[in-house]
C-alpha positions as CSV (number, residue, x, y, z in Angstrom):
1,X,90.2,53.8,76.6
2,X,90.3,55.8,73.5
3,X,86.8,56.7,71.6
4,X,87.0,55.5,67.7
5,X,84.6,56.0,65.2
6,X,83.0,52.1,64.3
7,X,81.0,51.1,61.3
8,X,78.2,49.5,63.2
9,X,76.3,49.4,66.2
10,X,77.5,45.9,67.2
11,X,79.1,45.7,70.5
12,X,83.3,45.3,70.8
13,X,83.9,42.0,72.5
14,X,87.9,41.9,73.5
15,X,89.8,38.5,73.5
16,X,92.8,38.6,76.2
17,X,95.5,36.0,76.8
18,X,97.8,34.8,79.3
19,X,100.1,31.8,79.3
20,X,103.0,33.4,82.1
21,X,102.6,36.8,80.3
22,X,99.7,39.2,79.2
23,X,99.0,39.4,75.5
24,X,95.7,42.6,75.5
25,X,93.7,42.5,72.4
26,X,94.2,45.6,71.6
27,X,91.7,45.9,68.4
28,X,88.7,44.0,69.6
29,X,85.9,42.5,67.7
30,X,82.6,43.7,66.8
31,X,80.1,41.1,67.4
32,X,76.3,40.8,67.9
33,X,76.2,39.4,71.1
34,X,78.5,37.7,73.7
35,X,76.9,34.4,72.8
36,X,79.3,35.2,69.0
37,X,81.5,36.1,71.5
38,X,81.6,32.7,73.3
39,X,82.0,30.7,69.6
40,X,84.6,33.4,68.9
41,X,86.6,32.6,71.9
42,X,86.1,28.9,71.4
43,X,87.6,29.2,68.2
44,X,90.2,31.2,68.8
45,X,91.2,29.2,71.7
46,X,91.7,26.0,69.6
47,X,93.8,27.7,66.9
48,X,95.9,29.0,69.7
49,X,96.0,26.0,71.6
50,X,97.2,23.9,68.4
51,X,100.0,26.5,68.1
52,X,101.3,26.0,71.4
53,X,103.4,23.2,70.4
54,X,105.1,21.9,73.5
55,X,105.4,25.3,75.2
56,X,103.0,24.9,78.3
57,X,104.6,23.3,81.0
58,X,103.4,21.7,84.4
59,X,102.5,23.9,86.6
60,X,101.8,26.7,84.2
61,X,98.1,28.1,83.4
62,X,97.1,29.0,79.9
63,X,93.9,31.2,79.7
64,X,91.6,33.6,77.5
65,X,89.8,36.7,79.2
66,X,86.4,37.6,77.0
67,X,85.5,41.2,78.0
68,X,83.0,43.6,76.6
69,X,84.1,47.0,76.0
70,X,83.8,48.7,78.9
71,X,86.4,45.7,79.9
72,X,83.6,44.0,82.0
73,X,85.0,40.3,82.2
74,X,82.0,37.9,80.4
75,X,83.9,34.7,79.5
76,X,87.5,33.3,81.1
77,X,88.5,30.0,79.4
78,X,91.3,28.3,81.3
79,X,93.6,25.4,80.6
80,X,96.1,24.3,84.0
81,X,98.9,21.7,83.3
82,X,99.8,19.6,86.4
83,X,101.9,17.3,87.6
84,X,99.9,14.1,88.6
């Protein structure tokens, strides 16, 4: 984990997905707490989830990792498709 300079003392929440491969958020977000962190991920998820369109299949697991920035997990928000 590099060091980088940041404007505030806000902590860096990081939003990581995987739906069959690993997409890091590389960035993160600065955010007061990890209760911003848990509307942030909400959010995010449902703009994400709209832009699926038709990808997830059966059998396939969509799903958003919150961590803080010492990559301690705090939120996993998970969506399975299933045959039925």
């Amino acid at each position: 984990m590099s060091l980088r300079f940041r404007s505030t003392q806000m902590p860096l929440y990081f939003f990581n997905v995987q739906n069959g491969f690993e997409t890091p958020d590389q960035a993160g977000t600065e955010l007061p707490d990890k209760h911003a962190a848990w509307a942030e991920a909400t959010k995010s998820c449902g703009d994400l989830i709209r832009n699926i369109d038709g990808d997830l299949r059966p059998g396939r697991e969509w799903r958003m990792e919150v961590t803080d920035e010492f990559a301690n997990p705090i939120y996993v928000i998970h969506i399975n498709a299933e045959n039925k």
